[in-house]
mmCIF file of the C-alpha atoms, coordinates in Angstrom:
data_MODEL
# 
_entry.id   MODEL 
# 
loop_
_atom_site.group_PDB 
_atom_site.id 
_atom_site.type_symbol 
_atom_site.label_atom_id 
_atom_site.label_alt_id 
_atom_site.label_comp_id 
_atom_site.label_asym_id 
_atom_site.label_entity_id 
_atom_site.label_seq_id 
_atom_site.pdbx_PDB_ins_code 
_atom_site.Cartn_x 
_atom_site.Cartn_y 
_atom_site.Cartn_z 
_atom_site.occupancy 
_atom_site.B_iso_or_equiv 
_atom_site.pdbx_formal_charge 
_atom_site.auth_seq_id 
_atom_site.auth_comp_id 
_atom_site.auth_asym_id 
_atom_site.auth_atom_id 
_atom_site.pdbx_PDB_model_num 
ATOM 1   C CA . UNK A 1 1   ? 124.402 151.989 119.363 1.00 0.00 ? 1   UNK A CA 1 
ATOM 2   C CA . UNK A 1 2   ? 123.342 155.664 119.575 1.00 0.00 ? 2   UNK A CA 1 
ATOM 3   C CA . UNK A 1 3   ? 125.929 158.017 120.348 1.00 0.00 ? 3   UNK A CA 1 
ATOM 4   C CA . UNK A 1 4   ? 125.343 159.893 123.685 1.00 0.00 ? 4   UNK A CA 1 
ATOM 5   C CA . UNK A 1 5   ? 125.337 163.867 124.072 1.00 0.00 ? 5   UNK A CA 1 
ATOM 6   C CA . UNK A 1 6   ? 125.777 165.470 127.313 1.00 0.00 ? 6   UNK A CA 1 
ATOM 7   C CA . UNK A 1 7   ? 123.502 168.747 127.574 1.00 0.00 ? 7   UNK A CA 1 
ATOM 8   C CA . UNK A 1 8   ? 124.454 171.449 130.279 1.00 0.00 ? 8   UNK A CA 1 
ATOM 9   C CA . UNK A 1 9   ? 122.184 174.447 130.157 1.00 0.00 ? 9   UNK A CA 1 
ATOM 10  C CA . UNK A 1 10  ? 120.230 175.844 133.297 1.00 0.00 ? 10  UNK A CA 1 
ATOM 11  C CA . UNK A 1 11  ? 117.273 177.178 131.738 1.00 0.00 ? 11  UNK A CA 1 
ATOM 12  C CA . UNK A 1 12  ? 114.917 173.976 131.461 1.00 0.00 ? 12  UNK A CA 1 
ATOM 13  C CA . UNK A 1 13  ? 112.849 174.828 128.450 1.00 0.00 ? 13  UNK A CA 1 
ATOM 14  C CA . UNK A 1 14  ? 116.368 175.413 126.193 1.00 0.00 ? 14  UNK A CA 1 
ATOM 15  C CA . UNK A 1 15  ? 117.776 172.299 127.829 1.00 0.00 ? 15  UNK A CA 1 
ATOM 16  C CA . UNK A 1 16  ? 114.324 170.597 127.003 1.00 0.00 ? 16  UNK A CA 1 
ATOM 17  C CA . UNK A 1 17  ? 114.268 172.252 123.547 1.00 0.00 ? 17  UNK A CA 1 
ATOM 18  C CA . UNK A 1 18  ? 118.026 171.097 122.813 1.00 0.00 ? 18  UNK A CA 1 
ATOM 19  C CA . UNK A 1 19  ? 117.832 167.468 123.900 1.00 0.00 ? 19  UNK A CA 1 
ATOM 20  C CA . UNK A 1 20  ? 114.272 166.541 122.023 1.00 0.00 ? 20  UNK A CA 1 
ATOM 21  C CA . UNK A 1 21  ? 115.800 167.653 118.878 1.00 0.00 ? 21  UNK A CA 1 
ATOM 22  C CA . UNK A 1 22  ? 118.997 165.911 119.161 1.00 0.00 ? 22  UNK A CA 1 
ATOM 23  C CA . UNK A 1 23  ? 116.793 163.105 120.383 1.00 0.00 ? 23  UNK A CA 1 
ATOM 24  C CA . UNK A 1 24  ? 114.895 163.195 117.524 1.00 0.00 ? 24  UNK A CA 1 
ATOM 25  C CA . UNK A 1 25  ? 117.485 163.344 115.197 1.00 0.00 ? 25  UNK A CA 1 
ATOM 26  C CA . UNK A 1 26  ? 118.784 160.026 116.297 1.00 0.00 ? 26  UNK A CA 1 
ATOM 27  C CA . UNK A 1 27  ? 121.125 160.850 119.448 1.00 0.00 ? 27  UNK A CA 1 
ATOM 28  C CA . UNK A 1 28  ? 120.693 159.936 123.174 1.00 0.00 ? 28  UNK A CA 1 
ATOM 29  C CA . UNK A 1 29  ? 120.925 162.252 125.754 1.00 0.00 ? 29  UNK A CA 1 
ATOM 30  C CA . UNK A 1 30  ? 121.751 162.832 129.030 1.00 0.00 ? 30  UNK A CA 1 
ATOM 31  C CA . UNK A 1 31  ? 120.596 166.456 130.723 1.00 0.00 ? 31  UNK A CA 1 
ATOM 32  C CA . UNK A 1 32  ? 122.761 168.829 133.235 1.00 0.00 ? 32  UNK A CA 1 
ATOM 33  C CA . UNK A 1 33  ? 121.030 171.918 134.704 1.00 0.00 ? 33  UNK A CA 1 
ATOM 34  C CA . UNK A 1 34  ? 124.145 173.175 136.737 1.00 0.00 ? 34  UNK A CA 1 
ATOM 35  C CA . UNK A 1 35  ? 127.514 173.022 136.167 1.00 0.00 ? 35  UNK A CA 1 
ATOM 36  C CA . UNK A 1 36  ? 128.691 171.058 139.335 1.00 0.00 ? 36  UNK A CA 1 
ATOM 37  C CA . UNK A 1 37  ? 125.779 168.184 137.712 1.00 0.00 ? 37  UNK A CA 1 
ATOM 38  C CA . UNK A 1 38  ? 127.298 168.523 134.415 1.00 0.00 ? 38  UNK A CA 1 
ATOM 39  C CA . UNK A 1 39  ? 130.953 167.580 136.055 1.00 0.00 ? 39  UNK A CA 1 
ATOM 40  C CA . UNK A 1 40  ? 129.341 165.309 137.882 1.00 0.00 ? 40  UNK A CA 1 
ATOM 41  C CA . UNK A 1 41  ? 127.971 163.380 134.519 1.00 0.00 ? 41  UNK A CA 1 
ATOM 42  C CA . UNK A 1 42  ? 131.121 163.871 132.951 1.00 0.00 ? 42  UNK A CA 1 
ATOM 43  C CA . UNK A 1 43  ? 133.130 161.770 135.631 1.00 0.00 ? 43  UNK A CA 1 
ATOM 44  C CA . UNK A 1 44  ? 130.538 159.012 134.667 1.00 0.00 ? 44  UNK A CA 1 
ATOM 45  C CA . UNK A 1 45  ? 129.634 157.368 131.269 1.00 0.00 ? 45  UNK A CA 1 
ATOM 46  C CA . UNK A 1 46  ? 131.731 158.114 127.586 1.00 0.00 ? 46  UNK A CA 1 
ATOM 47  C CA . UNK A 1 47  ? 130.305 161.067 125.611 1.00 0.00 ? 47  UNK A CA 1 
ATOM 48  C CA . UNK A 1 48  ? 130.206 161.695 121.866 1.00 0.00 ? 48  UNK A CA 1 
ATOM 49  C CA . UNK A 1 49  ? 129.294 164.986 122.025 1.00 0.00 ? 49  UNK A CA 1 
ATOM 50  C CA . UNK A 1 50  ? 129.197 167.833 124.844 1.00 0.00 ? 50  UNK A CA 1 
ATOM 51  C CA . UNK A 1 51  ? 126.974 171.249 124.081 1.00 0.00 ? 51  UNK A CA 1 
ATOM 52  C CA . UNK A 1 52  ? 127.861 173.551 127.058 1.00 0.00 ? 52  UNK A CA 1 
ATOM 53  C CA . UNK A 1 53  ? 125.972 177.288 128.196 1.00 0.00 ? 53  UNK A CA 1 
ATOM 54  C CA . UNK A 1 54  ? 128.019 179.413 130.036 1.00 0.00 ? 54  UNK A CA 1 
ATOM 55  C CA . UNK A 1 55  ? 125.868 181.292 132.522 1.00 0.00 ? 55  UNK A CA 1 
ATOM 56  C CA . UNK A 1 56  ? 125.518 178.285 134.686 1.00 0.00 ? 56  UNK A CA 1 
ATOM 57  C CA . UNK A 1 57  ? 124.820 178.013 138.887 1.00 0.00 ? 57  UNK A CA 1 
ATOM 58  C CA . UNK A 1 58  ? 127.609 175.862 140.438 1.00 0.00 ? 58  UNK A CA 1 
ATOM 59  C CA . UNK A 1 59  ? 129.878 176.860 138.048 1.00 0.00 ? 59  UNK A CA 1 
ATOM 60  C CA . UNK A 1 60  ? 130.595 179.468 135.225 1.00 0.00 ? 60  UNK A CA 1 
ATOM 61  C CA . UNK A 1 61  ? 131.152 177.136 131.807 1.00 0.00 ? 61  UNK A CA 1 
ATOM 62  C CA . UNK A 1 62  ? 134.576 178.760 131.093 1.00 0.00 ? 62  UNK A CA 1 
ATOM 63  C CA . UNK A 1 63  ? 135.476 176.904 134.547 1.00 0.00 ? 63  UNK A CA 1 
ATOM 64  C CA . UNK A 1 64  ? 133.935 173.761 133.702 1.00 0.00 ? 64  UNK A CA 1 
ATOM 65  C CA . UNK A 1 65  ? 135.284 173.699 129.864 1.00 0.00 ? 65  UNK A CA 1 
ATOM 66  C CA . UNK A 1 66  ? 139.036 172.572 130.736 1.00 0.00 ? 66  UNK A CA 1 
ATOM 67  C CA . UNK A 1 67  ? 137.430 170.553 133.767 1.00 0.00 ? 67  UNK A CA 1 
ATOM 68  C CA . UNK A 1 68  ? 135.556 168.414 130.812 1.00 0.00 ? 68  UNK A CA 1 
ATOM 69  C CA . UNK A 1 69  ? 138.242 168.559 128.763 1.00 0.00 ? 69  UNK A CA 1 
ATOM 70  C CA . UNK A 1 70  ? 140.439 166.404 131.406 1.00 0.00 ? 70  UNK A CA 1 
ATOM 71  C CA . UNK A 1 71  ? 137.536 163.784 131.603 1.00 0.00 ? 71  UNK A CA 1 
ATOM 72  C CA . UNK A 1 72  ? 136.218 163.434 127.823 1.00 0.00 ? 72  UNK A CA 1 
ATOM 73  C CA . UNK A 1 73  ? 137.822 163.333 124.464 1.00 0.00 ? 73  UNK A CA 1 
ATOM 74  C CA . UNK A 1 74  ? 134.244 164.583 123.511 1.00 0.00 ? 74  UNK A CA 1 
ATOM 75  C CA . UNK A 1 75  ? 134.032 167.755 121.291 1.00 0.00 ? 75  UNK A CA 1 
ATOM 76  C CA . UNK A 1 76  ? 132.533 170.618 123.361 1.00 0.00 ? 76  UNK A CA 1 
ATOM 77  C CA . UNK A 1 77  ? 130.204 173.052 121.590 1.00 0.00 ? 77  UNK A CA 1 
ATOM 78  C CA . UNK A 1 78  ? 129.320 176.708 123.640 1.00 0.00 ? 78  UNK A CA 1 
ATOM 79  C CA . UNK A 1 79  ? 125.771 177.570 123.526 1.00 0.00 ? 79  UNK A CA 1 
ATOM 80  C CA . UNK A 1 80  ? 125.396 180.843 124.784 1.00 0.00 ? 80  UNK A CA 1 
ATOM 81  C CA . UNK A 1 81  ? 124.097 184.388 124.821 1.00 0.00 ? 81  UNK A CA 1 
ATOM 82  C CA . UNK A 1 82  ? 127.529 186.070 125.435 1.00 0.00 ? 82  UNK A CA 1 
ATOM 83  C CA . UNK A 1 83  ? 128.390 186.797 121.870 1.00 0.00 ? 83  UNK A CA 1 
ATOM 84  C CA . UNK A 1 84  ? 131.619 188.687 122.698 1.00 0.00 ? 84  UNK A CA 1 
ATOM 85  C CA . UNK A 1 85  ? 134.449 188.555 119.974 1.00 0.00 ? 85  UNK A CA 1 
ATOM 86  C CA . UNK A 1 86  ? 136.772 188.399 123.026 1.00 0.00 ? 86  UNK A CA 1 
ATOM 87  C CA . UNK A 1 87  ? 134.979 185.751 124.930 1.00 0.00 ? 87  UNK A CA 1 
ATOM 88  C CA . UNK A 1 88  ? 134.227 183.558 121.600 1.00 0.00 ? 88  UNK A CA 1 
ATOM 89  C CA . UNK A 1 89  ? 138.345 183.034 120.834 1.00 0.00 ? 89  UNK A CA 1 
ATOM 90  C CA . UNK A 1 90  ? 139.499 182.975 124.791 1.00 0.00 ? 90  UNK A CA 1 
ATOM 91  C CA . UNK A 1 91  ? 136.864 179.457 124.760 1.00 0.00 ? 91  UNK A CA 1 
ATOM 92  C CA . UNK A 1 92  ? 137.859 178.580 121.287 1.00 0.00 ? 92  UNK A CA 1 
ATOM 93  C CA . UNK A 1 93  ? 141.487 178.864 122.080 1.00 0.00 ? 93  UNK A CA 1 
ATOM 94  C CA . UNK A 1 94  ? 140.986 177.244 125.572 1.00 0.00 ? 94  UNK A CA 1 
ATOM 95  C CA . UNK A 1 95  ? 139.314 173.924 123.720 1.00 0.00 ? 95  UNK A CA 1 
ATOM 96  C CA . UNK A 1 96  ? 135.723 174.638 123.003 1.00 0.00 ? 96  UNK A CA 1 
ATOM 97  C CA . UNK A 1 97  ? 135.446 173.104 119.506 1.00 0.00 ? 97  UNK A CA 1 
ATOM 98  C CA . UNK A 1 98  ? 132.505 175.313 117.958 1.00 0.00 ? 98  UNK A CA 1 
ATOM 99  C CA . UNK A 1 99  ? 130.390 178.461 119.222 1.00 0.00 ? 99  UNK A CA 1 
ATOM 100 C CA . UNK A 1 100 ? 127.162 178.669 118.920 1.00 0.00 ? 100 UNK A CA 1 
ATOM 101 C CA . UNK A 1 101 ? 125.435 182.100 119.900 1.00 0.00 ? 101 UNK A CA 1 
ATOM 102 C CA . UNK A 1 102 ? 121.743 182.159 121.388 1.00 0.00 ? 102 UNK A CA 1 
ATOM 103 C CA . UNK A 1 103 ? 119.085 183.073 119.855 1.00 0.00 ? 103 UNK A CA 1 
ATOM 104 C CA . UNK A 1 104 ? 119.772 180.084 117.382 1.00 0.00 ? 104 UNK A CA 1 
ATOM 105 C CA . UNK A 1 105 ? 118.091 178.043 115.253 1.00 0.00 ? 105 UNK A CA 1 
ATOM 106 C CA . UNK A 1 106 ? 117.871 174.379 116.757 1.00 0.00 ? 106 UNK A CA 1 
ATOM 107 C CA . UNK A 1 107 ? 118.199 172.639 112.863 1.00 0.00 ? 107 UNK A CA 1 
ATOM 108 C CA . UNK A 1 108 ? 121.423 175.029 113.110 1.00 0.00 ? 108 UNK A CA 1 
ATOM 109 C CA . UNK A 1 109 ? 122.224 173.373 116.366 1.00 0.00 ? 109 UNK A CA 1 
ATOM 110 C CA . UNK A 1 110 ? 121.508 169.889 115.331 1.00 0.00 ? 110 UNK A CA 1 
ATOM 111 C CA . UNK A 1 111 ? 123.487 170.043 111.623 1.00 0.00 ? 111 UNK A CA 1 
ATOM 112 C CA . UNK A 1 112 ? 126.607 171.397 113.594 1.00 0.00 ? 112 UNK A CA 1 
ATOM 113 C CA . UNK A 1 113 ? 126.406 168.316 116.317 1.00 0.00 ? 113 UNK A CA 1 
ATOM 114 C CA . UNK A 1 114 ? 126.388 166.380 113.376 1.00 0.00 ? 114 UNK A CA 1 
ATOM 115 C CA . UNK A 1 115 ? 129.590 168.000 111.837 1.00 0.00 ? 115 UNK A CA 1 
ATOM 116 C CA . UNK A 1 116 ? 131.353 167.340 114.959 1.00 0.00 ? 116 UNK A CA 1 
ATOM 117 C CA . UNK A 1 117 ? 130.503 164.087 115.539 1.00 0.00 ? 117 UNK A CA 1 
ATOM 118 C CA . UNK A 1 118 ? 131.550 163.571 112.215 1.00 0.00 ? 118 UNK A CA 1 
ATOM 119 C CA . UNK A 1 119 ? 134.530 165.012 112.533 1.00 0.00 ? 119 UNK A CA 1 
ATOM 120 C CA . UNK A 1 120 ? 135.826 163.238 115.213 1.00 0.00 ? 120 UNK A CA 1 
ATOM 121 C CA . UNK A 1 121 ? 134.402 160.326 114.855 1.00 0.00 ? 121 UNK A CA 1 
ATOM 122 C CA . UNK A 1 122 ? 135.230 159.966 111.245 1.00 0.00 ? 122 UNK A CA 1 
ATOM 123 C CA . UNK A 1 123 ? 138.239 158.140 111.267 1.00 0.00 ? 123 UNK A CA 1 
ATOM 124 C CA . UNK A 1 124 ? 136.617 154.864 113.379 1.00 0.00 ? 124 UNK A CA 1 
ATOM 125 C CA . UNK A 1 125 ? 133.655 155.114 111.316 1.00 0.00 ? 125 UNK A CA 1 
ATOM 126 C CA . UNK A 1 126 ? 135.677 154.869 107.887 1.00 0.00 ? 126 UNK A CA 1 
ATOM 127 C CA . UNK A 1 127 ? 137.348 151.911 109.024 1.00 0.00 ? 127 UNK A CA 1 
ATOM 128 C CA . UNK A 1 128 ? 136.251 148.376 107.986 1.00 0.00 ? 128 UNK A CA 1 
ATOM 129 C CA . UNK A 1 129 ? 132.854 148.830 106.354 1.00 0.00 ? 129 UNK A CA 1 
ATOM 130 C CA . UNK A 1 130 ? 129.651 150.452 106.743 1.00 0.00 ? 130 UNK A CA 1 
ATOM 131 C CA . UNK A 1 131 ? 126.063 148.448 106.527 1.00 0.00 ? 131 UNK A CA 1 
ATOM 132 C CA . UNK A 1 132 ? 122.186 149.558 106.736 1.00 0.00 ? 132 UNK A CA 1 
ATOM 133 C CA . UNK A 1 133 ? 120.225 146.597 105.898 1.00 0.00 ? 133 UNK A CA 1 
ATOM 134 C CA . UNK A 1 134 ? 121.616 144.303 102.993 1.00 0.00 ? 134 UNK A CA 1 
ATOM 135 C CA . UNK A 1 135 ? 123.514 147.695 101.915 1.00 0.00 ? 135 UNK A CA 1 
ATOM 136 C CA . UNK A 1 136 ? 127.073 147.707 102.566 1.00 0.00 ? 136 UNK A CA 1 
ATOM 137 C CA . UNK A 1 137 ? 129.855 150.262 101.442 1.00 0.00 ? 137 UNK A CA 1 
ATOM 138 C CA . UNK A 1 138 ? 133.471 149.670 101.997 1.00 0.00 ? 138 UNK A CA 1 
ATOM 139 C CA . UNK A 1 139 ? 135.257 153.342 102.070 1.00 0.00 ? 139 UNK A CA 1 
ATOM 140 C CA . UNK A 1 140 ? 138.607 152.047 101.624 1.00 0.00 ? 140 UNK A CA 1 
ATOM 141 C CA . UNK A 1 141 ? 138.015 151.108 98.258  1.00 0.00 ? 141 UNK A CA 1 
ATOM 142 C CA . UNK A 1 142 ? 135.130 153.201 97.493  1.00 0.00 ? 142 UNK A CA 1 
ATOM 143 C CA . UNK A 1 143 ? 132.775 150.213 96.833  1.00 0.00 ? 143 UNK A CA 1 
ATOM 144 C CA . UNK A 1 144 ? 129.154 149.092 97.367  1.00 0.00 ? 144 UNK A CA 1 
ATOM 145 C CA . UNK A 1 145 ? 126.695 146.062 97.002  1.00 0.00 ? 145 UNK A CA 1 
ATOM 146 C CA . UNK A 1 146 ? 123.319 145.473 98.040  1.00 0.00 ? 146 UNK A CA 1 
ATOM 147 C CA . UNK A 1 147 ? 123.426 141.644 99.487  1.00 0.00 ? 147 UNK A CA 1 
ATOM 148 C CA . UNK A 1 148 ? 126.199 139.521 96.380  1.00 0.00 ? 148 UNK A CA 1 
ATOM 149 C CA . UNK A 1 149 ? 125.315 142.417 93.575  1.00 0.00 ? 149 UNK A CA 1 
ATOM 150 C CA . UNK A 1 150 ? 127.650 145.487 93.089  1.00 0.00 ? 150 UNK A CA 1 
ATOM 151 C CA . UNK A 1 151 ? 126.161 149.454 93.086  1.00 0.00 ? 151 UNK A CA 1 
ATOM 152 C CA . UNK A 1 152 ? 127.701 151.375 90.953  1.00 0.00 ? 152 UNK A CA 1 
ATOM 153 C CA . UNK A 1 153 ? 127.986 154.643 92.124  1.00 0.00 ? 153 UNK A CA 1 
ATOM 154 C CA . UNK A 1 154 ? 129.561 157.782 91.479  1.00 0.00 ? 154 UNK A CA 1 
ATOM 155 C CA . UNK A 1 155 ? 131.984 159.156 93.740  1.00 0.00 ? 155 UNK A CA 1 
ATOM 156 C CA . UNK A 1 156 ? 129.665 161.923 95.341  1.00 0.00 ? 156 UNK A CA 1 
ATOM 157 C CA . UNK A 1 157 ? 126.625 159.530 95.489  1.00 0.00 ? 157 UNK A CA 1 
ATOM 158 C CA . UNK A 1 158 ? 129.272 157.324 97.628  1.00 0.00 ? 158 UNK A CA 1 
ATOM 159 C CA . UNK A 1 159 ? 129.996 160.298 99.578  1.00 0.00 ? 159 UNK A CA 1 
ATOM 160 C CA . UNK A 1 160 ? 126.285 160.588 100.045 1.00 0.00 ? 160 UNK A CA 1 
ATOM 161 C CA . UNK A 1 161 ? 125.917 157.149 101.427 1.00 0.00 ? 161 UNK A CA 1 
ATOM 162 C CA . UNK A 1 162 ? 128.134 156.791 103.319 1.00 0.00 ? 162 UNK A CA 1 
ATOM 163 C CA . UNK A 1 163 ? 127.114 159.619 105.155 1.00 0.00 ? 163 UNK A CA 1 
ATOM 164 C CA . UNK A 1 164 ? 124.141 158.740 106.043 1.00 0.00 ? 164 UNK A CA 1 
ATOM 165 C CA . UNK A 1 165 ? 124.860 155.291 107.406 1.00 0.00 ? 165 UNK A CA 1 
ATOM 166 C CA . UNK A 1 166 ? 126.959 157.091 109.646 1.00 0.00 ? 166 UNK A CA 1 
ATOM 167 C CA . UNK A 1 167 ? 123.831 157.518 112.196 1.00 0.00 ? 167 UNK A CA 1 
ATOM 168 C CA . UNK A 1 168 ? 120.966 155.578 113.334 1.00 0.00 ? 168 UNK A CA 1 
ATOM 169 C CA . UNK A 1 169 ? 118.106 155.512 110.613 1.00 0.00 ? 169 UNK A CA 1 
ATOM 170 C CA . UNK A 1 170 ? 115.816 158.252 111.824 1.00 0.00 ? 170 UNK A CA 1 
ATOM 171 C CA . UNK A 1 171 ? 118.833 161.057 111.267 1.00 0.00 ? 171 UNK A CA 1 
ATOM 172 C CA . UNK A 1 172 ? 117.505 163.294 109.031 1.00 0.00 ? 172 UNK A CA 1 
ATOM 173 C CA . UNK A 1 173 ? 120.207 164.910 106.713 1.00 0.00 ? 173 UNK A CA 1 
ATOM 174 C CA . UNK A 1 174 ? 120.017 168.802 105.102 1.00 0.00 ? 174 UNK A CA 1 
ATOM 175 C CA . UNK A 1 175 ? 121.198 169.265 101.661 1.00 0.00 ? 175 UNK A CA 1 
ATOM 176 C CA . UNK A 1 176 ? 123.594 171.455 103.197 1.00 0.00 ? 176 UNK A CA 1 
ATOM 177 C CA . UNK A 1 177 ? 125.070 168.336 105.641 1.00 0.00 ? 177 UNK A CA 1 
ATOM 178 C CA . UNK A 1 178 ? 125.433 166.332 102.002 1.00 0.00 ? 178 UNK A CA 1 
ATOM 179 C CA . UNK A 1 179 ? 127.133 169.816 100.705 1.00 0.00 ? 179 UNK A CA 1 
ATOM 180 C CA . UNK A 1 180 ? 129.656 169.686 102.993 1.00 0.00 ? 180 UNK A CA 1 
ATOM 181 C CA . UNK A 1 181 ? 130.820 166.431 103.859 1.00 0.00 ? 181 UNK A CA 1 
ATOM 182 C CA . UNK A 1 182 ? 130.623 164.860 99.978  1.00 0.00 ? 182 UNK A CA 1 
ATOM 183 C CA . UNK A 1 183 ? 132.225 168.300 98.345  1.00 0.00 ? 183 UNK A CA 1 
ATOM 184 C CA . UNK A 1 184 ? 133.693 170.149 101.136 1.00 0.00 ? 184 UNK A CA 1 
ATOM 185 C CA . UNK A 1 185 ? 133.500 173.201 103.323 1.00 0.00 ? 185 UNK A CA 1 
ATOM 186 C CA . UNK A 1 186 ? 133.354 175.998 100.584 1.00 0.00 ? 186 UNK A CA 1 
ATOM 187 C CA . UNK A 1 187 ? 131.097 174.124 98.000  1.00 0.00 ? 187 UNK A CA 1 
ATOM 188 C CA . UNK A 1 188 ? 127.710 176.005 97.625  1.00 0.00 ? 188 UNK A CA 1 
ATOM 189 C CA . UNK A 1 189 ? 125.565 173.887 95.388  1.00 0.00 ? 189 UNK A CA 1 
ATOM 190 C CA . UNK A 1 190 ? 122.432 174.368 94.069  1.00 0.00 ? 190 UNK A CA 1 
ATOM 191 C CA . UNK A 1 191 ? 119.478 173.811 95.586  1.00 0.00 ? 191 UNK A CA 1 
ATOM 192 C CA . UNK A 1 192 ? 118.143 170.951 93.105  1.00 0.00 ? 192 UNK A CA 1 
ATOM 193 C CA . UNK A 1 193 ? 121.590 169.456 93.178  1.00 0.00 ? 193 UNK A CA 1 
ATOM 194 C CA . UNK A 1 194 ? 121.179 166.757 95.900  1.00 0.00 ? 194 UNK A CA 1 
ATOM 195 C CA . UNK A 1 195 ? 117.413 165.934 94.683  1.00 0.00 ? 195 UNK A CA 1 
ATOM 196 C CA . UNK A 1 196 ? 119.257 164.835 90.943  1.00 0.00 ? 196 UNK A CA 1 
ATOM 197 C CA . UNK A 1 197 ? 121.663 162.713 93.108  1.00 0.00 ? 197 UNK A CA 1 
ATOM 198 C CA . UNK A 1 198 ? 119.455 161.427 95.517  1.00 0.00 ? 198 UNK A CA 1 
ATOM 199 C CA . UNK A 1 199 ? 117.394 160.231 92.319  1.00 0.00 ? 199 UNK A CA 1 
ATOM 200 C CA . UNK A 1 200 ? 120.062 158.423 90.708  1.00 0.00 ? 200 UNK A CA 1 
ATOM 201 C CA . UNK A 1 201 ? 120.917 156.285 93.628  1.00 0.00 ? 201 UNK A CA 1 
ATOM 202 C CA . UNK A 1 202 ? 117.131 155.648 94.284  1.00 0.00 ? 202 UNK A CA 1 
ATOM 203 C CA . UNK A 1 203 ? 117.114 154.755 90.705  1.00 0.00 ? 203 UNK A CA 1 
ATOM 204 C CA . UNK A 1 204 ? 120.399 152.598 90.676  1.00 0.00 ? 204 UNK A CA 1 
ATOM 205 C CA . UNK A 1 205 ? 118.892 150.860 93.873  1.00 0.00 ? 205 UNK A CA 1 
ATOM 206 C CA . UNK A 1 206 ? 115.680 150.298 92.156  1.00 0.00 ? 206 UNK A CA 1 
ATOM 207 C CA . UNK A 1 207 ? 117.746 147.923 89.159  1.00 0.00 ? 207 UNK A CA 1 
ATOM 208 C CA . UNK A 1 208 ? 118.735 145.514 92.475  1.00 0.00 ? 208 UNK A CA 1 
ATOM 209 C CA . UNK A 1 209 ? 116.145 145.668 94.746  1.00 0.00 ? 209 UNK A CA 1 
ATOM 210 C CA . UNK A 1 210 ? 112.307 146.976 94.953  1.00 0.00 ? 210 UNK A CA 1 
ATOM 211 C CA . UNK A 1 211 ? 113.145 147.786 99.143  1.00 0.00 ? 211 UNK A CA 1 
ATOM 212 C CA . UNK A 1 212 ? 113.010 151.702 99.411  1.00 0.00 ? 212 UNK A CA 1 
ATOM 213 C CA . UNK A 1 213 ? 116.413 152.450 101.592 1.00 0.00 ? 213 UNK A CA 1 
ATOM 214 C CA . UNK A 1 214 ? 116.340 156.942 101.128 1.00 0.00 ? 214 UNK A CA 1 
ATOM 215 C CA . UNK A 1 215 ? 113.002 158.624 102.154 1.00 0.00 ? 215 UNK A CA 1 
ATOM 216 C CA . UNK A 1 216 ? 112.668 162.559 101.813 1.00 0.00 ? 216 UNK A CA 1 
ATOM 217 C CA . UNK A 1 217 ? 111.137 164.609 104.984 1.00 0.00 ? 217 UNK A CA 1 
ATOM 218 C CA . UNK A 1 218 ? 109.647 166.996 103.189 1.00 0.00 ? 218 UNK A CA 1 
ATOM 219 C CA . UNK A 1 219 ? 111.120 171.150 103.426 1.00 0.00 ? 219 UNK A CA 1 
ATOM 220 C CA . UNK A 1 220 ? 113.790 169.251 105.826 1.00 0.00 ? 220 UNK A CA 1 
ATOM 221 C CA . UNK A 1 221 ? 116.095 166.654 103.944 1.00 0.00 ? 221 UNK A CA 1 
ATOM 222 C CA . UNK A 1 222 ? 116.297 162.937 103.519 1.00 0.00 ? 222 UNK A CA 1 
ATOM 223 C CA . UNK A 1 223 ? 116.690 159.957 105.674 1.00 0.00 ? 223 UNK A CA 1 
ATOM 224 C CA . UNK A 1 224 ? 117.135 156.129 105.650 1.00 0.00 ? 224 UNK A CA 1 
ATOM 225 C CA . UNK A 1 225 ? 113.991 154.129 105.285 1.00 0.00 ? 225 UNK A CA 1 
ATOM 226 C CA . UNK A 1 226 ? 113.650 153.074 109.288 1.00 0.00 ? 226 UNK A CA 1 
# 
């Protein structure tokens, strides 16, 4: 099931721009252009994911942000123009879960919904086991198998796995996503480093099974075989 995002921005063509990419990258969403609708959707259905402007008619977003807070255990991301030092802690402190300042770049936008969604959805999605296909990793004991045969993997191309069957097939992953969820915040790897892994699991895949499960989008990063 695809993991809903709430979008509440006034101006159309950034609420547009915002919700095709998230769309795109796997995520459904449902669009606010006020803040009285966005309440309004938040009294509804179960988010994932909130990204909230500030400048909004019905009401100002540093209103609404402890309004959603009482109705969803969704993270909330800002998305706004005000890029005050003041303004960015007040929300932070007040339960906004990550800033981002307009003008932005929407892969920006879309790898940091992914971080949050990660975050707090990480602890349900490590539980049990995770499957794409006849691929199946179990993260309590850091194992895999592709139908009755075992992959042996490293620890890191684990990590990179197990990422990516996090999210419906079409997510497309950035090296830097891999970067920080397989070796932390404050790794900085090489550019060619997630191409060598990327290989080896291709390759290790390739000794069970001739079905192609990691395709590369080209200048963008890599994604499962949909």
């Amino acid at each position: 099931m695809r993991k809903q995002i709430l979008v509440i921005e006034d101006d159309t063509d950034i609420n547009n721009l915002i919700a095709d990419a998230l769309t795109r990258a796997g995520y459904a969403c449902t669009q606010a252009f006020s803040g009285t609708e966005g309440l309004q959707d938040a009294g509804g259905e179960a988010f994932s994911l909130i990204t909230l402007d500030l400048t909004l008619p019905g009401m100002d977003g540093a209103a609404l942000l402890p309004l959603l807070k009482e109705k969803q255990a969704a993270p909330v991301m800002i998305v706004s123009a005000r890029d005050s030092l003041e303004e960015k802690v007040s929300l932070l402190t007040a339960g906004a879960d990550d800033y981002l300042t307009k003008p932005f770049e929407i892969r920006e936008l879309v790898a940091r919904a992914g971080v949050l969604l990660r975050r707090y959805s990480g602890s349900e999605a490590n539980a049990g086991f995770l499957s794409y296909r006849d691929l199946t990793l179990q993260p309590d004991s850091f194992s895999a198998a592709i139908g009755s045969r075992k992959l042996s993997l490293t620890r890191l191309e684990f990590k990179i796995l197990e990422l990516m069957l996090q999210n419906p097939p079409g997510h497309i992953y950035s090296k830097h996503s891999f970067y920080e969820y397989a070796w932390g915040d404050g790794y900085i790897g090489e550019d060619k480093t997630i191409n060598v892994h990327i290989s080896n699991i291709r390759k290790k895949i390739k000794e069970i099974t001739d079905t192609e499960y990691i395709e590369t989008v080209w200048g963008v990063g890599f994604r499962l075989v949909s």
